[in-house]
Structure formats: structure tokens, C-alpha cells
Residue frames relative to the residue before (quaternion, step in Angstrom):
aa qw qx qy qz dx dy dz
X 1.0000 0.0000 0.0000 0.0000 0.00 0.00 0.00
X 0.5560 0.4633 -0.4125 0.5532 3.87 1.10 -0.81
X 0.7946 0.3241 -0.4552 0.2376 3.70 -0.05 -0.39
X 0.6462 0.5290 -0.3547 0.4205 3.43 1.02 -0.64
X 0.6142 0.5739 -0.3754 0.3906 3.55 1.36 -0.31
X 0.4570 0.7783 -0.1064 0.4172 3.19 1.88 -0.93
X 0.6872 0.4255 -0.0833 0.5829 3.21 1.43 -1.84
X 0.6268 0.6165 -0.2812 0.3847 3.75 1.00 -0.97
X 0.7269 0.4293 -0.2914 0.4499 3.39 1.05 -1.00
X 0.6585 0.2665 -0.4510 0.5403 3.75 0.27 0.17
X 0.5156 0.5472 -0.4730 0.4592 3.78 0.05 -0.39
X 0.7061 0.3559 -0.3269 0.5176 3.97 0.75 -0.39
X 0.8203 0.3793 -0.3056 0.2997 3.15 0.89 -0.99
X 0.5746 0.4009 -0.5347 0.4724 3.43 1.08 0.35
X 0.4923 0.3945 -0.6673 0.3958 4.13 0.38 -0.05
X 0.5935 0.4416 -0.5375 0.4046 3.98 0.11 -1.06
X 0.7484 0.4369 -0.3410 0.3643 3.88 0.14 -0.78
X 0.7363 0.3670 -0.2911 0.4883 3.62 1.12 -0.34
X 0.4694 0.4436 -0.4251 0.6342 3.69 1.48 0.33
X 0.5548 0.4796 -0.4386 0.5195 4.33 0.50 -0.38
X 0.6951 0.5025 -0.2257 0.4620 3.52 0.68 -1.48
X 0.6816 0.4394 -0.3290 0.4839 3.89 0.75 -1.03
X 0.8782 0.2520 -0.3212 0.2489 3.26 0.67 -0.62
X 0.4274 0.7813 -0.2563 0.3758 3.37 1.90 0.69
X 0.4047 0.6057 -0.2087 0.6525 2.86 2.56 -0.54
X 0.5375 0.4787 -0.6492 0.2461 3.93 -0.17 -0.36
X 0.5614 -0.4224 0.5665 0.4307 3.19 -1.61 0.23
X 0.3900 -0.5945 0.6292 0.3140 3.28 -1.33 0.04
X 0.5441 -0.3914 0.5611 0.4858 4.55 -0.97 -0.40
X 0.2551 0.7169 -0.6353 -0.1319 3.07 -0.98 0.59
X 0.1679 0.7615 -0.5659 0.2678 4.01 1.66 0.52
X 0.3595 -0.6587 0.6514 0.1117 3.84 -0.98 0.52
X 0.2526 0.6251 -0.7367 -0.0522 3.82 -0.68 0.79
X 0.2259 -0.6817 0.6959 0.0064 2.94 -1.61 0.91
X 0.3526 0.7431 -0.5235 0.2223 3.73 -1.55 0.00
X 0.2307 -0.6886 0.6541 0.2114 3.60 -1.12 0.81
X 0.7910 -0.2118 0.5502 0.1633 2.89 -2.51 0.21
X 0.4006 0.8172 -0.4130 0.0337 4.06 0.49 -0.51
X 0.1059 -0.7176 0.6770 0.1247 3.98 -1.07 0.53
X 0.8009 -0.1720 -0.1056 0.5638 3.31 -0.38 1.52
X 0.8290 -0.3244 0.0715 0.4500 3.56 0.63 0.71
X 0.3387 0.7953 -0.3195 0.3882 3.28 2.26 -0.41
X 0.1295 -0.5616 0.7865 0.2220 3.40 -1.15 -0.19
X 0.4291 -0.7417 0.5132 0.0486 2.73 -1.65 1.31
X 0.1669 -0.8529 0.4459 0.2142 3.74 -0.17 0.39
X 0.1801 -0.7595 0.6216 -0.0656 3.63 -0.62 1.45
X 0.7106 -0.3298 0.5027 0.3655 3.57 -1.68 -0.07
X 0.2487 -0.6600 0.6188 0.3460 4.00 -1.07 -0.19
X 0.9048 0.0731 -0.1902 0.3739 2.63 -1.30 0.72
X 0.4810 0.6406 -0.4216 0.4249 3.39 1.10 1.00
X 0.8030 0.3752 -0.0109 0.4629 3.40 1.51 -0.37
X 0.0860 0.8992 -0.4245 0.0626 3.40 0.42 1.00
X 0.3902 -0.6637 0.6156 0.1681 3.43 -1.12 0.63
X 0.0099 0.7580 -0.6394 -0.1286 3.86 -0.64 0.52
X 0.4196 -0.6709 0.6105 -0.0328 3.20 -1.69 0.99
X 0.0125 -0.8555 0.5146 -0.0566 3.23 0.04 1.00
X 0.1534 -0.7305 0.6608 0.0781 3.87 -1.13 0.92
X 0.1905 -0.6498 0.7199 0.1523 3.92 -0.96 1.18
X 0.8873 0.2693 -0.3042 0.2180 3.11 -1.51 0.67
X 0.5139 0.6035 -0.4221 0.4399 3.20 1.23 1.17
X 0.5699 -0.5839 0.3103 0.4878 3.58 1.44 0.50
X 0.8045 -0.3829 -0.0356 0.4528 3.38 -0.85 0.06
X 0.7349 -0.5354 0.3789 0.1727 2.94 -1.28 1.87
X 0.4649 0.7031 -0.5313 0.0858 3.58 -1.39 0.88
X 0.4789 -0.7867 0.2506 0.2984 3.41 -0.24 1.67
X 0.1717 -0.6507 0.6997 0.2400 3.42 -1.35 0.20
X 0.2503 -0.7839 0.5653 0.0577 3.11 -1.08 1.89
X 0.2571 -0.6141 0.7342 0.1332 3.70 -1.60 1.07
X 0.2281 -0.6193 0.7413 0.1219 3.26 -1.31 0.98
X 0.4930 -0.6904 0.5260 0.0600 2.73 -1.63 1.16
X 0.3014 -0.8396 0.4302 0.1384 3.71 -0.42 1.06
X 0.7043 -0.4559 0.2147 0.4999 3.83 -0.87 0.84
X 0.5623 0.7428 -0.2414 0.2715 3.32 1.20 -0.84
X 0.0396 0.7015 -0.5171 -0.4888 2.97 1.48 -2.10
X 0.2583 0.5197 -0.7140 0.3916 3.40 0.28 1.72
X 0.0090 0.5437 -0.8390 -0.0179 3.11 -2.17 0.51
X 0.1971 -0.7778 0.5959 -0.0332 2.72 -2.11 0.96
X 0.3329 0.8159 -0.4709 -0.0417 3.73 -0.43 0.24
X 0.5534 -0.6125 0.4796 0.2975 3.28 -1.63 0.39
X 0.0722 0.9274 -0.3590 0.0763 3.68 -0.35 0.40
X 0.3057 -0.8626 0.2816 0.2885 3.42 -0.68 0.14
X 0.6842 -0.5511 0.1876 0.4393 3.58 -0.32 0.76
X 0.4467 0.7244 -0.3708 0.3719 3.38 -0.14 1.01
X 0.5004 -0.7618 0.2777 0.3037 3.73 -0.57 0.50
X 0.2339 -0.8642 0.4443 -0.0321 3.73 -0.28 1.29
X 0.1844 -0.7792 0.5788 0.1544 3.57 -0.86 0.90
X 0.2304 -0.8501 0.4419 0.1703 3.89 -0.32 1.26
X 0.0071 0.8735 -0.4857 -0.0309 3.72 -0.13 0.44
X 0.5312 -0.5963 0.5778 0.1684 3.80 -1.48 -0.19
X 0.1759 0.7393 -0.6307 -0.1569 3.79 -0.17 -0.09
X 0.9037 -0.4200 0.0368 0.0754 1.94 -1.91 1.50
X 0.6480 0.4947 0.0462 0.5773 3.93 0.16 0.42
X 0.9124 0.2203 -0.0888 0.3334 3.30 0.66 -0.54
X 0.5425 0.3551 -0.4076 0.6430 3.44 -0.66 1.71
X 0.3808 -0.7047 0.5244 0.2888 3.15 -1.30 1.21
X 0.7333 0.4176 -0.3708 0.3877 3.87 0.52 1.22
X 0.5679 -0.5873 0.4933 0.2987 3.70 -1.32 0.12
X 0.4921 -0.5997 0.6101 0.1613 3.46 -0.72 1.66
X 0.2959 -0.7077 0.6311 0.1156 3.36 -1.22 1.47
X 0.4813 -0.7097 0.5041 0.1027 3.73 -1.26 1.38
X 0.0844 -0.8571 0.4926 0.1252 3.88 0.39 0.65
X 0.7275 -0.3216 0.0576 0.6033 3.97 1.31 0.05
X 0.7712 -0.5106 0.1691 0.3406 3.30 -1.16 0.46
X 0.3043 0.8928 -0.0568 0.3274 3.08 1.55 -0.09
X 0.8290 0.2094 0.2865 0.4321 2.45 0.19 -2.36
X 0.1528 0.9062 -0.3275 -0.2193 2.06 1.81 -1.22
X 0.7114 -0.2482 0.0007 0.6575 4.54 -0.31 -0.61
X 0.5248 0.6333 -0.5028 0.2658 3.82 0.71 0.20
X 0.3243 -0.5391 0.7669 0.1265 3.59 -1.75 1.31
X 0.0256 0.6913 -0.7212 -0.0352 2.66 -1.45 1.34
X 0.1874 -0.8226 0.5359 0.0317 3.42 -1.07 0.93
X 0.1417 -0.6266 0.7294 0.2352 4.28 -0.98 0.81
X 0.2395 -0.5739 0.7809 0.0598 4.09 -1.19 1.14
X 0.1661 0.6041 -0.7654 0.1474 3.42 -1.14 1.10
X 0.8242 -0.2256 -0.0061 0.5193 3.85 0.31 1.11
X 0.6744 -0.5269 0.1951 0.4791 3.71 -0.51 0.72
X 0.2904 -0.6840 0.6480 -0.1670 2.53 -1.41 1.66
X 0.0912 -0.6733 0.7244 0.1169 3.80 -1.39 0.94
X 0.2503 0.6365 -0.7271 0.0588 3.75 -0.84 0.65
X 0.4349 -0.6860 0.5794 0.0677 3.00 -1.84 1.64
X 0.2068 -0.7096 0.6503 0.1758 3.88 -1.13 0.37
X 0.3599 -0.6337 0.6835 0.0424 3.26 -1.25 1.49
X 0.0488 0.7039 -0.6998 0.1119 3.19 -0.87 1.28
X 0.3116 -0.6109 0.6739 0.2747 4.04 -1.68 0.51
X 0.2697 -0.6676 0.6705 0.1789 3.76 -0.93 1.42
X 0.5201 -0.6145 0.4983 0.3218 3.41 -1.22 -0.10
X 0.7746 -0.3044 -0.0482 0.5523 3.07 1.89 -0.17
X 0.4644 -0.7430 0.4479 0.1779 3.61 -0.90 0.77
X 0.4923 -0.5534 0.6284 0.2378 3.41 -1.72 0.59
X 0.2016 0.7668 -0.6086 -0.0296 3.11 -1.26 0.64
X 0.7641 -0.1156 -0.1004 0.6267 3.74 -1.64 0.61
X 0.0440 -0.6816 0.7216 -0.1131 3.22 -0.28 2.06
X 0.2409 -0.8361 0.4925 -0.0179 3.61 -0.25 0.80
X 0.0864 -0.8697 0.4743 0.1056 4.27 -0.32 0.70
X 0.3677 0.7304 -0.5629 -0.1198 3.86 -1.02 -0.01
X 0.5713 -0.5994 0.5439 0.1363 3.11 -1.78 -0.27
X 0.0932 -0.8235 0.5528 -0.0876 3.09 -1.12 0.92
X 0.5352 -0.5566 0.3814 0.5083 3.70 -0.27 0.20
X 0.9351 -0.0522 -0.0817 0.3409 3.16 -1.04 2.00
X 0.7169 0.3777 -0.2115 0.5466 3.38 2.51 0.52
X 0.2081 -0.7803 0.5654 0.1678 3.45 -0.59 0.32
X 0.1350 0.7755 -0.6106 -0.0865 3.97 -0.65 0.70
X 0.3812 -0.6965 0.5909 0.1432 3.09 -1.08 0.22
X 0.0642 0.7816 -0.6127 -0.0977 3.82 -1.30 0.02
X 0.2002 0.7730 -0.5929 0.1041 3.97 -0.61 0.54
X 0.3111 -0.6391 0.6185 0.3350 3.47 -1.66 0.19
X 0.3760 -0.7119 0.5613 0.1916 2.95 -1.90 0.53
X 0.1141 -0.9282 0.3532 -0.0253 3.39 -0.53 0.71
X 0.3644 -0.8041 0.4334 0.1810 3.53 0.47 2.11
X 0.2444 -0.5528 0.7962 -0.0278 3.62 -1.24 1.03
X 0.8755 0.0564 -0.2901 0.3824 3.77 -0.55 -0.47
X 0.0716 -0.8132 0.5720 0.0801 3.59 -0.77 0.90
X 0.7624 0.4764 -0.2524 0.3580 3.95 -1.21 0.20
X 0.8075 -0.2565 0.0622 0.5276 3.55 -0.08 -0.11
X 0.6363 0.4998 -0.3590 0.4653 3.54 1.00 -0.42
X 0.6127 0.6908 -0.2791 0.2635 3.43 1.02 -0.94
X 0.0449 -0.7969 0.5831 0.1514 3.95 -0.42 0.74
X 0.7061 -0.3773 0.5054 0.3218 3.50 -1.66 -0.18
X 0.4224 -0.5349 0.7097 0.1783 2.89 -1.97 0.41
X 0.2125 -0.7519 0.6014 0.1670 3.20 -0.91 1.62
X 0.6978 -0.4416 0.1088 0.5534 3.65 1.07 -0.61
X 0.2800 -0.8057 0.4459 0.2714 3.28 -1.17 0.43
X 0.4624 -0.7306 0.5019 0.0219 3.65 -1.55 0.25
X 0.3151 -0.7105 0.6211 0.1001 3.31 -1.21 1.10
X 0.0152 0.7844 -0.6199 0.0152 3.87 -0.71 0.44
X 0.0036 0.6632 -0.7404 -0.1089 3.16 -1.55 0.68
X 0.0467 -0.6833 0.7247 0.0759 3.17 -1.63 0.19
X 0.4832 -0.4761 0.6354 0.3689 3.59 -1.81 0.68
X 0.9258 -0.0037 -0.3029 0.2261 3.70 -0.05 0.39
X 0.6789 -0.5083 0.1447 0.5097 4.02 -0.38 0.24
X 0.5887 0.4528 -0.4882 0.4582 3.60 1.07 0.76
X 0.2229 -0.8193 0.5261 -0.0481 2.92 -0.10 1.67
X 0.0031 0.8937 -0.3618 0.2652 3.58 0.02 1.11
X 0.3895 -0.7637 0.4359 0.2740 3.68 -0.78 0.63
X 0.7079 0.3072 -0.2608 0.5800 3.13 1.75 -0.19
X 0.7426 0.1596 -0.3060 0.5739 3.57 1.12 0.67
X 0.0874 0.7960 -0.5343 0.2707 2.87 -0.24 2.24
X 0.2128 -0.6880 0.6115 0.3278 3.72 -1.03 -0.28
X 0.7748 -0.0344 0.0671 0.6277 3.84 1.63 -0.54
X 0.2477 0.6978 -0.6699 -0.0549 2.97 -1.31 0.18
X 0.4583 -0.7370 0.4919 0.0690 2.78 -2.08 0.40
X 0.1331 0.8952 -0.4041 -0.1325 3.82 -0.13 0.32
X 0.2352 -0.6531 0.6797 0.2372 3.15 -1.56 0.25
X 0.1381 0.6845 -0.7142 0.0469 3.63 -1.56 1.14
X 0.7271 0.5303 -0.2727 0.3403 2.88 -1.70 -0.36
X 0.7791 -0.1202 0.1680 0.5919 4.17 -0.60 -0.65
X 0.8123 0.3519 -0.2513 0.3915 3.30 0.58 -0.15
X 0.6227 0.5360 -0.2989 0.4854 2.67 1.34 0.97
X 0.5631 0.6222 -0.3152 0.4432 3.31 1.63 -1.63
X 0.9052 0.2205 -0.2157 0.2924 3.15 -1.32 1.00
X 0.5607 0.7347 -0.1557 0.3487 3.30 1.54 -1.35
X 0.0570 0.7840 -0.6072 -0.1160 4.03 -1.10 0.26
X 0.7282 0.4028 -0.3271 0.4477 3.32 0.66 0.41
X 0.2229 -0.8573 0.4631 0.0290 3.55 0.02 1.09
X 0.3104 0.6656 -0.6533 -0.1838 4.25 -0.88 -0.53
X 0.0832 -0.7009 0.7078 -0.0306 3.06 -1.43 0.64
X 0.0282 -0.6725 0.7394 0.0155 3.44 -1.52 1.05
X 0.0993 -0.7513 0.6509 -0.0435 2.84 -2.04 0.63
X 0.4188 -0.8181 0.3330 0.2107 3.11 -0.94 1.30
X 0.4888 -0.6698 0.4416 0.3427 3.94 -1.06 0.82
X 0.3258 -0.7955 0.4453 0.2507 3.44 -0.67 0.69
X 0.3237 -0.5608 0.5131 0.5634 3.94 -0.13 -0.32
X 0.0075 0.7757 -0.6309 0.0122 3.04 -1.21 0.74
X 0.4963 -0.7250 0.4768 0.0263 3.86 -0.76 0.95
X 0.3896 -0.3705 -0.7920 0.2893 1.70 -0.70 2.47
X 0.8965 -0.1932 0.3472 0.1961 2.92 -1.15 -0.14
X 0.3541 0.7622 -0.5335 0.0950 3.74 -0.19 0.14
X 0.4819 -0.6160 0.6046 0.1510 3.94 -1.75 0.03
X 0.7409 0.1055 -0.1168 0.6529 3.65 1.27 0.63
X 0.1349 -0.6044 0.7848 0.0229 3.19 -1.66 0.58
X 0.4392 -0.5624 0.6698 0.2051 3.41 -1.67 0.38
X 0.0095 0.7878 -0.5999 0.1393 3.65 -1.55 0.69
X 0.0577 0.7967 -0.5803 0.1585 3.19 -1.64 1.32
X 0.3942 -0.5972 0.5880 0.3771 3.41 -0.74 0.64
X 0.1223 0.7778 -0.5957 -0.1588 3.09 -2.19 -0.58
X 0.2535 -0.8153 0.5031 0.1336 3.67 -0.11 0.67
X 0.1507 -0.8115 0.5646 0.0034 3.80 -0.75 1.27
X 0.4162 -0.8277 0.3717 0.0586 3.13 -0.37 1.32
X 0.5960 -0.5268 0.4551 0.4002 3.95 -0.91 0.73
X 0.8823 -0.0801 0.0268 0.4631 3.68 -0.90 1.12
X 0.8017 0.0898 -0.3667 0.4634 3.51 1.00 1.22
X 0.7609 -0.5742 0.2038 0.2231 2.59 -1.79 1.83
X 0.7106 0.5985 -0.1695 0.3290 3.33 0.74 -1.49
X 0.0828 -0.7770 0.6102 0.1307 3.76 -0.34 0.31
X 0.4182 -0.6470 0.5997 0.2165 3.07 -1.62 1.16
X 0.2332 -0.7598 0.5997 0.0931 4.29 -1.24 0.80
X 0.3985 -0.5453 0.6680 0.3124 3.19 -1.69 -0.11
X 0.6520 -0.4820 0.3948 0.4322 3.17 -1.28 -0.19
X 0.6469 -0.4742 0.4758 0.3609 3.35 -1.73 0.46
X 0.0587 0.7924 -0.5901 -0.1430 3.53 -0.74 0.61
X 0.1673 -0.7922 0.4930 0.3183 4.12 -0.21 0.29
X 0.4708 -0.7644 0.4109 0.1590 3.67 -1.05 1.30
X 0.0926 -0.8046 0.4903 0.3221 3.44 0.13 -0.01
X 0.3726 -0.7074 0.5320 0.2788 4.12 -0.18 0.88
């Protein structure tokens, strides 16, 4: 019995080493999807990493999404393998309402990836930034834009309040900030044109610019809708 037990233990350990070895050999994805966030061709600006698109492959046994985070931009990106993919939202997320193309489909993008592939997603914001607009002043940054409501009638919600952010870098963010500034409440109800300034803190080390963006946060959703990143020079 000691010898055959003797013989047994390497005989596993090289299958364990040639099953370590098989699976160390898969290709990796290298298919490229690409594609913005867009309202009428627009990219939408969102938070990073607050917003994720999941990608979903049927027919690999048990189902599990591969999430793209969505970039200040409303770009997303993933690596992938060739093969046919259903793109979805969950539930709740994004400061807009996933457009329904037929009962069917219903707000799902489906996509067949047979070598890199850009496909955009039409979405209805509740409402858009526009000629967001930046300067500077000694040791401030203000800002002025209109806002501009896309969903009207029963679907449509309020403006809870909007916001000016800086940040020492180009993720411009409610949780990575050096300041911000808001308007809510009355000074908001009804209104589309907005200005708002904030002061630069000193901030360590040192620097000659900060990055900035407006954003407007909507009644009963999480997600705020942005302008682009602009970078200030102080």
C-alpha cells in the first residue's frame, strides 16, 4: 500500500500542474467594444464609476454580467470575446429613462461582436447641460450654464439642486472634491439658467489649475447628470 500510495502522489501532481498549465493558456478577450451613453447623439455626462452598463452573454451556463463602467464622458469600454451580447441598465440607474424599442426587446441593446465594434445607447436624460461656460478670479472659479428639461408630463421629476465642483484632478466628483458649491430649493424651482462660484482652497502641494463641472441632481434619483470637465488655469 506505501508504494502505490508513493506512486499516486506525483501522478496527481503533475495532472494538477497540467490542469494549472491548461488553464493558464486560455486566450484572454481581446474584441474591443466601445460606445458612449448619447441623447440625440450627445454623450451624456455622469459621475465615474457610479454608472455601469452590464453585458450579458446567453449560452455559457450559468449567467453572470460583465459590468462596463461608465466614464465622466458617458463612454464605456470593454474587452471581450467574439460572440453575441445583450447590453442592459439595472434598474435605477442613470440620471435617465432607458428607451423601449418594442415589446420584445423591450430597453435591451443587443449586439453580435465579430471584431471591434463601437455601438452607442440612446437614452432620455431628465435633463441636459448646456453652454456650461467657466472663469476665474483671484482664488475663485464661477461658472454659468442653462439647464434644459428633456422629460416633460407625468414622467418628468424636479430639480433637487444643482452644483459647481472642483477637484485637483479630472475626476471631478462629489466624492472627490476640493469644493463645491450648491444651489437648491427656491433657487432652483422653475429656473434654467443657473451662476454659481466657488472658492479655491489652498491645497498642498501646490498646483496652477484645478479641473471643473457643473451638475444638476434630480428629484428621487441618485445619479446626477454633468457637463464636461473643463481644466482652469489659476
Amino acid at each position: 500500500m506505501k508504494s502505490i500510495y508513493k506512486l499516486t502522489l506525483p501522478i496527481l501532481g503533475l495532472a494538477t500542474l497540467f490542469a494549472s498549465c491548461q488553464m493558464d493558456n486560455y486566450a484572454e478577450p481581446k474584441t474591443s467594444l466601445t460606445g458612449n451613453i448619447v441623447y440625440k447623439g450627445e454623450p451624456v455626462g455622469v459621475e465615474y464609476n457610479q454608472v455601469r452598463l452590464q453585458l450579458w452573454q446567453p449560452g455559457f451556463g450559468k449567467l453572470a454580467p460583465i459590468d462596463a463602467v461608465i466614464d465622466q464622458d458617458g463612454s464605456y469600454s470593454a474587452l471581450l470575446f467574439n460572440g453575441n451580447y445583450k447590453l442592459v441598465f439595472t434598474k435605477n440607474d442613470g440620471p435617465w429613462k432607458t428607451i423601449t424599442k418594442d415589446a420584445a426587446a423591450k430597453d435591451t441593446t443587443f449586439v453580435n461582436l465579430n471584431g471591434d465594434q463601437q455601438v452607442d445607447i440612446e437614452v432620455l436624460p431628465y435633463y441636459m447641460i448646456r453652454n456650461a461656460k467657466f472663469s476665474k478670479e483671484p482664488k475663485k472659479v464661477s461658472s454659468t450654464f442653462d439647464v434644459e428639461k428633456i422629460i416633460t408630463g407625468v414622467d418628468a421629476k424636479d430639480i433637487e439642486r444643482v452644483s459647481l465642483i472642483i477637484s485637483r484632478t479630472q475626476f471631478v466628483a462629489r466624492a472627490n472634491n476640493i469644493a463645491i458649491t450648491n444651489k437648491e430649493g427656491a433657487d432652483v424651482k422653475g429656473k434654467t439658467n443657473f451662476s454659481l462660484s466657488v472658492d479655491v482652497p489652498t491645497v498642498s502641494p501646490a498646483q496652477d489649475f484645478v479641473f471643473a463641472r457643473v451638475g444638476v441632481k434630480i428629484k428621487e434619483v441618485e445619479d446626477m447628470v454633468f457637463s464636461k470637465v473643463e481644466k482652469i488655469q489659476l
